[in-house]
N, C-alpha and C positions, 0 to 999 in steps of 0.2 A: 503493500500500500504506500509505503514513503517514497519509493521508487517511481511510484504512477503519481503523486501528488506532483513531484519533483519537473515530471516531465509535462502534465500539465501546465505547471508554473512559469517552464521556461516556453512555453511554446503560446500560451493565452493570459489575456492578461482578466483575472477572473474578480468582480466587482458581486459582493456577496449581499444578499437582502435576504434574511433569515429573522424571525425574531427567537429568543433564547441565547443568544449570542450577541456580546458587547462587540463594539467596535475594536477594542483591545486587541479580545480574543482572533477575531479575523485579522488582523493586522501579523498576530504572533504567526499565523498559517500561511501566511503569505498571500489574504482575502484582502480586494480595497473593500470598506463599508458604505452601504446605500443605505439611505433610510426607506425608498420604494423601488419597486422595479421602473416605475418613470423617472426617477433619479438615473437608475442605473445606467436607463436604456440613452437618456439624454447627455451624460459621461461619457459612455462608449460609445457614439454617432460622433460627439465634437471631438474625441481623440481621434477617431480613425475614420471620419466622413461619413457620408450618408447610405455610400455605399456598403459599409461595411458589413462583413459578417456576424450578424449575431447569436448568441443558442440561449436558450433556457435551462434548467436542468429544475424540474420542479421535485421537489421530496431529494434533494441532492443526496441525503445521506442515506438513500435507499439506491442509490444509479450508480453507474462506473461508467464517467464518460470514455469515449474513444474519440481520438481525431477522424474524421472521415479524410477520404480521397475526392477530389471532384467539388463537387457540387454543393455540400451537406455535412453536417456533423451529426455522428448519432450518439446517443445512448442506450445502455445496456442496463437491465433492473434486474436482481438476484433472483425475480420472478421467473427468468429465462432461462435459469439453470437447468 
């Protein structure tokens, strides 16, 4: 798991809106903190334009993202085991 957080990290730049989790906290994990996903989403548009790609990952601490190929990024949910 530290391994895939790690390569996540260097690879997306991951802007975290959770509530149970301080800002602190995401900051130690290497999360920027949103207070909404329209915070989020309006951060990551003016960093990387309008074009940019973006993902969600809802119930994150149930998913194991994957970089996609192409087009799309997906996730994977332990449901799929």
């Amino acid at each position: 798991p530290l391994r895939l957080h790690a390569l996540i990290r260097a690879h997306c730049e991951v802007i975290c809106v959770a509530c149970g989790m301080s800002a602190e906290e995401k900051e130690q994990i290497g999360f920027a903190h949103a207070e909404s996903v329209g915070e989020a989403l309006e951060r990551a548009l003016s960093r990387h334009g309008a074009s940019a790609d973006v993902g969600t990952i809802e119930c994150a601490g149930d998913v194991l993202p994957k970089a996609g190929c192409g087009d799309h990024t997906t996730a994977r949910t332990d449901a799929g085991k």
